[in-house]
N, C-alpha and C positions, 0 to 999 in steps of 0.2 A: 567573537562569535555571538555574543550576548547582542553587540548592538545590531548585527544583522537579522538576529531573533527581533529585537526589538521593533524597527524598519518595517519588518513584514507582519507584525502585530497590527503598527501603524494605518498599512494600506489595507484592512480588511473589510471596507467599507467598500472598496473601487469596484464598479459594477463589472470590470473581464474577471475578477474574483470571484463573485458570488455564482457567474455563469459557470467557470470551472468545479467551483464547489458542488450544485445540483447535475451537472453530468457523469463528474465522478461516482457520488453517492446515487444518482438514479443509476447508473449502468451497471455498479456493485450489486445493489438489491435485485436489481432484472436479472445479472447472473446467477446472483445465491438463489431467488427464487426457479429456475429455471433447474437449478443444478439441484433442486431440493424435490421439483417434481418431478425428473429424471430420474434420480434416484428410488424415491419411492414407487416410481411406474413398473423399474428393474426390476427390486425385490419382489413387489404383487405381481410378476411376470414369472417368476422363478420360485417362490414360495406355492407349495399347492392351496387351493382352496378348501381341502377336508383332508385333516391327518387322522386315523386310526391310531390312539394309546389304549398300550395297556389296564386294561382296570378301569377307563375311564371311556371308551369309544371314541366315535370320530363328533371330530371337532372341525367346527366351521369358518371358523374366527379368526385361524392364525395368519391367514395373508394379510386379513385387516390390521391386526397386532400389528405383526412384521410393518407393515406399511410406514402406521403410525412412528413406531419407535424410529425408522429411521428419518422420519421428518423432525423428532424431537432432537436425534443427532446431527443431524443437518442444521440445526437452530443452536445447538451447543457449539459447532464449529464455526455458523456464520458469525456469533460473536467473538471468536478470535482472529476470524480473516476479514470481516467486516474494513478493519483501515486498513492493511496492505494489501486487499484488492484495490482499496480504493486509490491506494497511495500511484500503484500500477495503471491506473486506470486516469490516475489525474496524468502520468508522463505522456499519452497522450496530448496532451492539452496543454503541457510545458510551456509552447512557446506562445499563447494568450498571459500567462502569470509573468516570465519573462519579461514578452514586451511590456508588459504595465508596470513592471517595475523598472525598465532601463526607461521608460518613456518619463517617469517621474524623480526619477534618482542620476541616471546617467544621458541626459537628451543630447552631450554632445557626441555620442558614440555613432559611428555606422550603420546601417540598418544592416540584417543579414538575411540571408536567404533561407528560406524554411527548411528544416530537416527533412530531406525526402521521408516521406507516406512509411516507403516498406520499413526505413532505419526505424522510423518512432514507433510502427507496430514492432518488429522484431523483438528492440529494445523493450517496449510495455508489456511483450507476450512473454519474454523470458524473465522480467522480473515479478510476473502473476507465479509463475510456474516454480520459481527458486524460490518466491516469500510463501507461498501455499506447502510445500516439501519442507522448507525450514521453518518455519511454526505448527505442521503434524511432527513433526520430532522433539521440536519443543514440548508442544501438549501431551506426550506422552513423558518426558523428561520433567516434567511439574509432578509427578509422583513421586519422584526421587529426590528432587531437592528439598522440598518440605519449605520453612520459609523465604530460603532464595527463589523463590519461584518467580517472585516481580523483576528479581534481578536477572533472572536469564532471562526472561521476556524482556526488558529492556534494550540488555546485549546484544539481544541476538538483529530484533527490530531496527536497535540503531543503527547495525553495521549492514544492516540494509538497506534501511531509509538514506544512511549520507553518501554509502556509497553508488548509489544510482542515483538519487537527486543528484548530487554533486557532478557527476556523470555527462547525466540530460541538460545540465545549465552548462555545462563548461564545452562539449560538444557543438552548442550554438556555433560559437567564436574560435574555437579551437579545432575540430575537425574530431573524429573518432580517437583516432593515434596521438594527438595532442590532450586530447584532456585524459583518458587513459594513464599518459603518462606523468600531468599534473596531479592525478588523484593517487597515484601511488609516491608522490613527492608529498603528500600532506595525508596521508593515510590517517594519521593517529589525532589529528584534528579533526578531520573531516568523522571520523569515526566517536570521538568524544561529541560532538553537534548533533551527529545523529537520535545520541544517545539522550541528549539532552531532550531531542524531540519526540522520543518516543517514551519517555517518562507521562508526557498526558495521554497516550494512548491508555491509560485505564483508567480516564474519567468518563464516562458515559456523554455523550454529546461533543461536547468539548473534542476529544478525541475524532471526530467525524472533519475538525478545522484542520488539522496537522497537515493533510497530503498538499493543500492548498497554500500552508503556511510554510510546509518544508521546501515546496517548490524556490517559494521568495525569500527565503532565507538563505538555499545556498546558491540564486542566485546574486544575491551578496556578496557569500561567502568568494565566489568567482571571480567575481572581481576586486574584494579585496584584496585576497589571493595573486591576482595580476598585479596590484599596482593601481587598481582604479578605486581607489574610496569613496563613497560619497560625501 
């Protein structure tokens, strides 16, 4: 798994990489931003513009308060969904990192046909939806663990990350039912690689590369997997 890590370190110069990389990260920020003044529109929607307290009178302020604060927690959470939205967002885009990696590592393989439209939305919308639910229960479970707190952020990421990367690469060639069933034959690898990738998830920038680099790493992993090494 190191050298398939390694491999996709290698290609991260290829310009269908770089183009995955800025769509991913543009369409994360356009949703956080979105979803951040959505929210704040809610509250200042539902929050009154003047509360009467006691001893103190009415006050004017507190929709704006309100507003504010949930834009500041809306910026606490973007920076823990920050890369698995992005990660979710890059499986769209799977089969541009794919091909650039079978185009340079495996050229004498068959070409395949694109993942129909709805499977890769499907696929991309339900792992926004599972890594958003399983990182709020995380960030609420970092209270409790005290310094394992890296460690289940790790955990939990990884066995995210490998197991839908590993998923969307193996699905190309395999079909739905076939890589399914590959990735429950290599669970605890696949789940150790994830894990491994989700350790830079808390380096500041650096962590913005992973969705891009997870992608080509277990499209590696996929074919070493099969039989096809490079």
């Amino acid at each position: 798994m190191f050298s398939d890590f390694a491999k996709a370190l290698g290609q991260l110069t290829d310009p269908r990489f770089r183009r995955v990389l800025l769509l991913g990260v543009g369409l994360t920020i356009a949703l956080l931003a979105v979803a951040t003044v959505g929210f704040a529109w809610l509250v200042g929607l539902f929050v009154p513009d003047t509360v009467s307290l006691p001893w103190i009178g009415d006050v004017n302020w507190l929709d704006n308060v309100a507003s504010w604060a949930t834009v500041g927690l809306m910026l606490v959470l973007s920076v823990v969904l920050m890369v698995p939205v992005a990660a979710a967002f890059t499986g769209i885009f799977l089969d541009d990192v794919a091909a650039a990696v079978e185009d340079r590592y495996y050229p004498g393989l068959p070409k395949v046909g694109s993942v129909p439209l709805m499977d890769t939305l499907r696929d991309s919308t339900s792992l926004i939806l599972v890594t958003i639910g399983v990182n709020l229960v995380a960030l609420i479970l970092l209270f409790f663990v005290g310094p394992l707190a890296p460690v289940l952020f790790w955990v939990v990421n990884g066995y995210l990350l490998g197991r839908e990367f590993f998923q969307m690469a193996a699905m190309r060639r395999e079909g739905r039912e076939g890589a399914t069933r590959m990735r429950k034959r290599h669970t605890a690898q696949i789940w150790v690689a994830g894990t491994l990738m989700a350790v830079p998830l808390t380096i500041p920038v650096v962590n913005l590369l992973i969705p891009v680099i997870g992608a080509a790493t277990f499209t590696h992993m996929y074919h070493r997997l099969a039989g096809r090494p490079a």
